[in-house]
C-alpha positions in Angstrom: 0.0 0.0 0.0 1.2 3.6 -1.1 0.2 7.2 0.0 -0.7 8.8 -3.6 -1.0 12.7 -4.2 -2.9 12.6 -7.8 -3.3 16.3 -9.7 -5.3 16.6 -12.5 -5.0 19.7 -14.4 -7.5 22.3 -16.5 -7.2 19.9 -19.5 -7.6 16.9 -18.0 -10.6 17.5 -16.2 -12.1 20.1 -18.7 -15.3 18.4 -19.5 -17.8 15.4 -18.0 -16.3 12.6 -19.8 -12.5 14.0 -19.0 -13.5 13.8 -15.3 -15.4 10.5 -15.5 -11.6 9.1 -16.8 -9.6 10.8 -14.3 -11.7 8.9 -11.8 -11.5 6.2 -13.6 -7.2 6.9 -13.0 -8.5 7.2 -9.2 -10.7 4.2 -8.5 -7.6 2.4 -10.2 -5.4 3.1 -7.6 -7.9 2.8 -5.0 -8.5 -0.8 -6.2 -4.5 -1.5 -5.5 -5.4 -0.8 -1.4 -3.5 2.7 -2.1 -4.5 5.6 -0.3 -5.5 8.7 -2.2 -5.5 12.0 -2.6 -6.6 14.6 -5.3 -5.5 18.2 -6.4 -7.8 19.3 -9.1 -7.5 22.9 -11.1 -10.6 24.2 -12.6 -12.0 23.3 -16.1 -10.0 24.1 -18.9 -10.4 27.9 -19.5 -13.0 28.7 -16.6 -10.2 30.7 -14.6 -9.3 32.2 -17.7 -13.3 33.6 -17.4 -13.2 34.2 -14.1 -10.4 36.8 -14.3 -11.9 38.5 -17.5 -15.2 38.8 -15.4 -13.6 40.3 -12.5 -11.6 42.8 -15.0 -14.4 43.8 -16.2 -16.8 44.0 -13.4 -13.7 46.8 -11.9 -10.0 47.0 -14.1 -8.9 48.2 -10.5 -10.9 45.8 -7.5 -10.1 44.3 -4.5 -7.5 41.4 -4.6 -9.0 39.8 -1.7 -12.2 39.9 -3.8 -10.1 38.9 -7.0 -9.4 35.7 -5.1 -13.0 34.8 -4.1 -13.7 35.2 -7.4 -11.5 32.9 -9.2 -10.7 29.9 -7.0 -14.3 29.0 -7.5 -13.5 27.4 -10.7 -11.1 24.5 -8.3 -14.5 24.2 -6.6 -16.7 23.8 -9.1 -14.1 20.7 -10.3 -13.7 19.1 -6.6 -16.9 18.6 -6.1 -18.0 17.3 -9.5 -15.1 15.0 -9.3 -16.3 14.1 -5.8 -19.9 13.4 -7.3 -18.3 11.0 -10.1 -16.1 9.1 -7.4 -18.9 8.6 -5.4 -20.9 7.6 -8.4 -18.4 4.7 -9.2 -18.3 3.3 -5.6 -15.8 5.1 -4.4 -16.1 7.1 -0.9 -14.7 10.7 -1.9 -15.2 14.2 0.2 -14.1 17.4 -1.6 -12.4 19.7 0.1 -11.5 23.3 -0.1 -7.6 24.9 1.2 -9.4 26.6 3.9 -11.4 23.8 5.1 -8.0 21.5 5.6 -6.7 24.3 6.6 -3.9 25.1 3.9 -2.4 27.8 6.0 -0.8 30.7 3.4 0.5 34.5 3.6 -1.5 37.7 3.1 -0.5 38.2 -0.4 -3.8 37.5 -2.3 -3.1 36.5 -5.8 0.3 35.3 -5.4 0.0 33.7 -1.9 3.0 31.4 -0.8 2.1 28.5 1.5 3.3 29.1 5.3 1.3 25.3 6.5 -0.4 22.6 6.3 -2.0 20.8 8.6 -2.4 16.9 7.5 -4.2 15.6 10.9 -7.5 15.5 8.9 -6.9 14.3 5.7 -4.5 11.2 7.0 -7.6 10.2 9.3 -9.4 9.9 6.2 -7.3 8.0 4.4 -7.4 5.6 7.6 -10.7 5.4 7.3 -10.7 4.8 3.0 -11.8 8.0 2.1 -10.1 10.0 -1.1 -9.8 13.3 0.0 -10.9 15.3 -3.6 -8.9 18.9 -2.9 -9.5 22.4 -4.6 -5.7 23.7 -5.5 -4.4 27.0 -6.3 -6.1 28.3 -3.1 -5.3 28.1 1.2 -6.4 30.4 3.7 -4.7 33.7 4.4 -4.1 35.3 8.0 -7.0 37.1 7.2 -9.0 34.2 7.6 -9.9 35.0 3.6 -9.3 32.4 0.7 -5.6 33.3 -1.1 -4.8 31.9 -4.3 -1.5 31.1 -5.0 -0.8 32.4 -8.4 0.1 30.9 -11.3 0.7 27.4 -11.0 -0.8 27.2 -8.1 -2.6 23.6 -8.1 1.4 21.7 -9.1 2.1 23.9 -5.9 -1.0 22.7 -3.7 -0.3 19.3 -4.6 3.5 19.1 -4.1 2.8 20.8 -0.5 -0.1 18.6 0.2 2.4 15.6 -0.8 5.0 16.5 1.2 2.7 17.6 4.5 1.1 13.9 4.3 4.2 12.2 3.6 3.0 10.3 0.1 5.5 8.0 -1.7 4.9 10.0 -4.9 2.7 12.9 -6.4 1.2 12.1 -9.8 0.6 15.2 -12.1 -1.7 14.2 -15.0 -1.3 16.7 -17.9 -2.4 16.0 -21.4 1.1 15.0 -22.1 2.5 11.5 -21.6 5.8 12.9 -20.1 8.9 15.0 -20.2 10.3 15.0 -23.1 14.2 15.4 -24.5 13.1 18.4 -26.3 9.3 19.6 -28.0 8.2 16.9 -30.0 6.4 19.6 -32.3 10.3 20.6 -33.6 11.9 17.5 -33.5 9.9 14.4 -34.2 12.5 12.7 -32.9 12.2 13.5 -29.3 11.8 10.5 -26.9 10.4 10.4 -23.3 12.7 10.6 -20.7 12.1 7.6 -18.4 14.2 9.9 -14.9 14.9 13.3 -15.1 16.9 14.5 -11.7 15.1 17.4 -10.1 17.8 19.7 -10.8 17.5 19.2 -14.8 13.8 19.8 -14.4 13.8 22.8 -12.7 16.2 24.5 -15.3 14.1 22.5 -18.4 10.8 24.5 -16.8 12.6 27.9 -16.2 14.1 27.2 -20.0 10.7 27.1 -21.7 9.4 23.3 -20.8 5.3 23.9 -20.0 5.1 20.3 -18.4 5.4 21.5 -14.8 6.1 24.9 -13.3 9.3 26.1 -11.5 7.6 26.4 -8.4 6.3 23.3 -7.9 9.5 21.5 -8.7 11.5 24.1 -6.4 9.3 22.8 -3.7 9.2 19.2 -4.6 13.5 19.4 -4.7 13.3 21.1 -1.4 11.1 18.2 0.4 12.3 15.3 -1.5 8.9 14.7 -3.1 9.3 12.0 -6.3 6.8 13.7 -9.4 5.5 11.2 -11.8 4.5 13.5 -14.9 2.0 10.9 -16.8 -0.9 11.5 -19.0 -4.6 11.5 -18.2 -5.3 10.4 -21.5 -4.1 7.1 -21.2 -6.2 4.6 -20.7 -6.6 3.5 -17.4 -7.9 -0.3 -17.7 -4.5 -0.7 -19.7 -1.6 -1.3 -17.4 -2.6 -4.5 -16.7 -3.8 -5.4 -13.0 -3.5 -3.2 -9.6 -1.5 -0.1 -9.3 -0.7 2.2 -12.2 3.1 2.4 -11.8 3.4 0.5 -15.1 2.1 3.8 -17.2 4.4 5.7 -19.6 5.3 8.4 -17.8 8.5 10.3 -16.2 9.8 10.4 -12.7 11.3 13.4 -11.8 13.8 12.3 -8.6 16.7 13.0 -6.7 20.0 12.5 -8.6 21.2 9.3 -6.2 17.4 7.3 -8.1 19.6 7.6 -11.3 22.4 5.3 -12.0 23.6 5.6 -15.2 23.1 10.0 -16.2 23.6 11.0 -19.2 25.7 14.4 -20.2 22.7 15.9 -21.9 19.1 15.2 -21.1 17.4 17.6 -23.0 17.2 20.8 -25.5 14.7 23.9 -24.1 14.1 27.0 -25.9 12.5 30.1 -24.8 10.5 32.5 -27.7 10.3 36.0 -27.5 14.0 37.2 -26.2 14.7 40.6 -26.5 18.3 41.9 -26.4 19.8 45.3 -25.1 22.9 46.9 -25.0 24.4 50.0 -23.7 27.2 51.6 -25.0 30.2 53.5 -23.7 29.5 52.7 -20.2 31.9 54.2 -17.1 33.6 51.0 -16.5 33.3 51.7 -12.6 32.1 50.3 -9.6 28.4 50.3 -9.1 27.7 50.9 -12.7 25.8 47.3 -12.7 23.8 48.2 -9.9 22.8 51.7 -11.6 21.6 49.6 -14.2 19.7 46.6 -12.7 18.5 47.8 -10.0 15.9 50.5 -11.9 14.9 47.6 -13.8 14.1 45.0 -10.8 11.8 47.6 -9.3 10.3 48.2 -12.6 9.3 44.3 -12.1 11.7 43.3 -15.2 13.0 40.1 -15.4 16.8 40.6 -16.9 18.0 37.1 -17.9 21.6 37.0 -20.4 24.0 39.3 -19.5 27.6 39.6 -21.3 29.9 42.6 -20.6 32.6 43.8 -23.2 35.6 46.4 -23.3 35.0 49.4 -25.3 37.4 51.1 -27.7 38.0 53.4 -25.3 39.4 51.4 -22.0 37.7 53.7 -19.5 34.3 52.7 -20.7 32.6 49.1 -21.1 29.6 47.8 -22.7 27.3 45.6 -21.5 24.2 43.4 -23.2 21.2 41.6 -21.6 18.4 40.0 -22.7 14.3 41.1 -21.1 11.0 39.8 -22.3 10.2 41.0 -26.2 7.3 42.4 -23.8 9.3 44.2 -21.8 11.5 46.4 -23.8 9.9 49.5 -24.0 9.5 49.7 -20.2 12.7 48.7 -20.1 14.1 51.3 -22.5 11.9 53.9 -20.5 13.6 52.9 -17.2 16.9 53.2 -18.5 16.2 56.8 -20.3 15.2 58.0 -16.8 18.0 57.1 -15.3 20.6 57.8 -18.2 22.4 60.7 -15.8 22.8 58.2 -13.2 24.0 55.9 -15.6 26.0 57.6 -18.0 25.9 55.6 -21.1 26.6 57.3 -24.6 24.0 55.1 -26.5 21.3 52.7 -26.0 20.4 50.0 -28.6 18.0 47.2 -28.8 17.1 43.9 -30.8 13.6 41.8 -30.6 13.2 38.7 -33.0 15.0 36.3 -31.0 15.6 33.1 -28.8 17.1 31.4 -25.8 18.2 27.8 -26.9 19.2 25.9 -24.0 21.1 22.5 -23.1 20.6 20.7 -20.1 22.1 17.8 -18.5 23.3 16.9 -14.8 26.3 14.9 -16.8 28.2 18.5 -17.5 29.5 18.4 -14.3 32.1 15.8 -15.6 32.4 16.1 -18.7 34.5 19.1 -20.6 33.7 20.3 -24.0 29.9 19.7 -24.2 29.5 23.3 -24.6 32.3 23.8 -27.5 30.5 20.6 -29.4 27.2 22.7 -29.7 29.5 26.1 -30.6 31.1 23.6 -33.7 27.5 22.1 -34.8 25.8 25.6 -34.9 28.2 27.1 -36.4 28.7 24.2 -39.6 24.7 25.6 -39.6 25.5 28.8 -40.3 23.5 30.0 -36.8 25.0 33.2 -35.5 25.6 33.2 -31.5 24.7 36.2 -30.0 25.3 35.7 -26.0 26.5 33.0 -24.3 25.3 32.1 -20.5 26.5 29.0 -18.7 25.8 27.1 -15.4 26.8 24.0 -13.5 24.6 21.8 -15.4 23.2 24.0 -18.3 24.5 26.3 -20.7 22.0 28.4 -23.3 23.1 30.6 -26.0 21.0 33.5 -28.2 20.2 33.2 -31.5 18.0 34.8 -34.5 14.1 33.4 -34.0 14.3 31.8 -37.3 17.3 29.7 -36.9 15.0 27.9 -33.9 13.8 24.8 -35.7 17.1 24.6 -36.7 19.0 25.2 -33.6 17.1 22.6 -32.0 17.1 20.0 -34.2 21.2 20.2 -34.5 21.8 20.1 -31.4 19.3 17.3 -30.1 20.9 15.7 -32.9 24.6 16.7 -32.0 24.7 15.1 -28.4 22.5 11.6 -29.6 19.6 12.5 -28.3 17.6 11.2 -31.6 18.7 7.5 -30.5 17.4 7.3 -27.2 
C-alpha cells in the first residue's frame, strides 16, 4: 500500500467525460489498497473567465475579492469529481484549502504556503476515504481564501504531498511525459524515463510547460518523487493493480539515477529581447545603476555579457528582457541615463534562448564547444552565451529555432534514445 497525491489539471478535467476518466485513473489506484488524494484545477479555460469577469466588473478591484472570485473554478471541479467518485463506488469528500486548513501568507493572488495541517486528511485515508482537494487556493491570515498564483494547483499538490508524507505525487497533464526536447520541432524526441530534479527545474525555467518552476523548487526542497503521466491514457491498460506501469516520467533526486547522461534535454525560450548600452563608465556600481531601476520596474533581466569598449575607460554591457518588456525597459533606462551615464542605447527583438541541459556537465568538458562547432557548420550566429553547472544556453535569431534545435538534439544523440 502507497500514500498517492494525484493532480489533474484544467485539460484533463475540462469536460464530464475527462473527469469520468480521471476517476477512472482514481478508483484504479484505489482498487491496489493505495490511499489517495486529489488536487484538481478548474475546467479548462474557466479561470481564464473568471479573471476577465472580475476585470471587467472593476479594471482596479479588490484582490481579496479577485481571489474569491477565481478559485471557484477548483470548486466547481472538486466537487464534480467528488460526485463521479462517489458515483463509481468510491467514498470521496471534496475539500477546499481553507477547510484543511492550507495555511498561506497575506499576499492574495500570489500567496505562498506558510502550512499545512495533515491531521484530517491522513484520518481519512485511515478510514478509505479519497480526500478530492481544490488547488491554487489556502487560507490567508485574514481568515480570507488566497490563491496562489500561477501554478498554483502543481504547488498545492507538491505541498499537500509533502505535508502527508506520500510515496509519490502524480501530475496528469495532457502529455505522456517529459520529453528530451518539444516533439512539435523534433519528431525525434523521446520520453525521458528519470529526469533528476535539478535538470527539471532548469528545463521548466528554459521554456518546458510540463510542470512549473515552483512546484519542482518545492518538490526538490522536500524530496517529493513527481511522476509526470498523461490523463489520456487509458486506465484499464496497465494491466492489473497499481498504475506504476504507465508511460510516464519520474522526476527524482539524482542518487534514483544510476547511469546520467551528459545531456538530457534541449529547451528553448521564444520571445528574447536583447539590449545593449554603450560606452558605459567602467566603474564600480555601474551594474547596480543599471539593474536595480529595472528590478523595481518588475523586469526580469536574464543573459547578460559585458565587453571592453574602444575606449578602456568605458565598457559595454548586453542583456536579454522579455520582447514584452522592452519598451519599459528602454523607458527605465532613459530616466535614469544621468545616473548611468551611457553614450547610446540599442535594442534587438526577434530572437531566442536555446538551452542545453544535463546533470552529466558536471564531468564532462567540452559539451558546450560541441554545440558552438555544430551551430556554427549551420550557419546560426551566437549572439550571448550564459553558462551554469549543469546548463548552458546561447541566443540566436528566432528563425534559426527549428534549426538550432534539431542540431543540437541531434549533435549530443539525443535522436537514438
Amino acid at each position: 500500500m502507497a500514500r498517492i497525491v494525484m493532480k489533474f489539471g484544467g485539460t484533463s478535467v475540462a469536460d464530464l467525460d475527462r473527469i469520468r476518466a480521471a476517476a477512472a485513473h482514481i478508483k484504479r489506484e484505489t482498487d491496489a489498497g493505495n490511499q489517495v488524494a486529489v488536487v484538481v484545477s478548474a475546467m479548462a479555460g474557466q479561470t481564464n473567465q473568471l479573471v476577465e469577469w472580475t476585470r471587467q466588473a472593476s479594471p482596479i478591484h479588490d484582490a481579496r475579492e479577485y481571489d474569491t472570485v477565481v478559485s471557484s473554478g477548483e470548486q466547481v471541479t472538486s466537487g464534480l469529481l467528488a460526485i463521479v467518485l462517489q458515483s463509481m463506488g468510491v467514498d470521496a469528500r471534496s475539500w477546499q484549502g481553507w477547510q484543511i486548513p492550507i495555511r498561506t501568507n497575506n499576499a492574495h493572488g500570489a500567496a505562498r504556503i506558510e502550512d499545512i495541517d495533515p491531521t484530517t486528511l491522513i484520518e481519512r485515508f485511515e478510514m478509505g476515504q479519497v480526500a478530492v482537494v481544490s488547488g491554487f487556493q489556502g487560507l490567508g491570515p485574514d481568515n480570507r481564501v488566497a490563491t496562489l498564483g500561477r501554478g498554483g494547483s502543481d504547488t498545492s499538490a507538491v505541498a499537500i504531498a509533502a505535508a502527508i508524507e506520500a510515496d509519490r505525487c502524480d501530475i496528469y497533464t495532457d502529455v505522456d511525459g517529459v520529453y528530451t526536447t518539444d516533439p512539435r520541432i523534433e519528431p525525434k524526441a523521446a520520453r525521458l524515463a528519470r529526469v533528476t530534479f535539478e535538470e527539471m527545474l532548469e528545463m521548466a525555467s528554459l521554456g518546458a510547460k510540463v510542470l512549473q518552476v515552483r512546484s519542482v523548487e518545492l518538490a526538490m526542497v522536500h524530496g517529493v518523487r513527481l511522476f509526470v503521466r498523461s490523463s489520456f491514457d487509458d486506465p484499464h491498460g496497465a494491466g492489473a493493480g497499481s498504475q506504476s506501469n504507465m508511460p510516464g516520467t519520474l522526476i527524482c533526486d539524482e542518487d534514483e539515477i544510476v547511469e546520467k547522461q551528459v545531456v538530457t534535454g534541449i529547451a528553448y525560450t521564444r520571445d528574447e529581447a536583447q539590449i545593449s548600452l554603450r560606452r558605459l563608465p567602467d566603474v564600480p556600481g555601474v551594474s547596480a545603476s543599471i539593474f536595480g531601476p529595472l528590478a523595481e520596474a518588475n523586469i526580469n533581466v536574464d543573459m547578460i555579457v559585458q565587453g571592453a569598449s574602444d575606449d578602456l575607460s568605458k565598457t559595454d554591457l548586453t542583456f536579454t528582457v522579455p520582447s514584452g518588456d522592452v519598451e519599459t525597459a528602454l523607458s527605465v533606462l532613459a530616466d535614469a541615463r544621468d545616473q548611468i551615464r551611457y553614450e547610446d542605447v540599442q535594442s534587438d527583438g526577434g530572437l531566442v534562448k536555446v538551452s542545453v541541459i544535463g546533470i552529466g556537465m558536471r564531468s564532462h568538458a567540452g559539451v558546450a564547444a560541441t554545440a558552438f562547432r555544430a551551430l556554427a557548420e549551420k550557419g546560426i550566429n551566437i549572439r550571448a552565451i550564459t553558462t551554469s553547472e549543469i546548463k548552458f544556453s546561447v541566443l540566436i535569431g528566432a528563425d534559426y529555432t527549428e534549426l538550432a534545435v534539431r542540431t543540437l538534439h541531434s549533435v549530443y544523440d539525443l535522436d537514438n534514445r
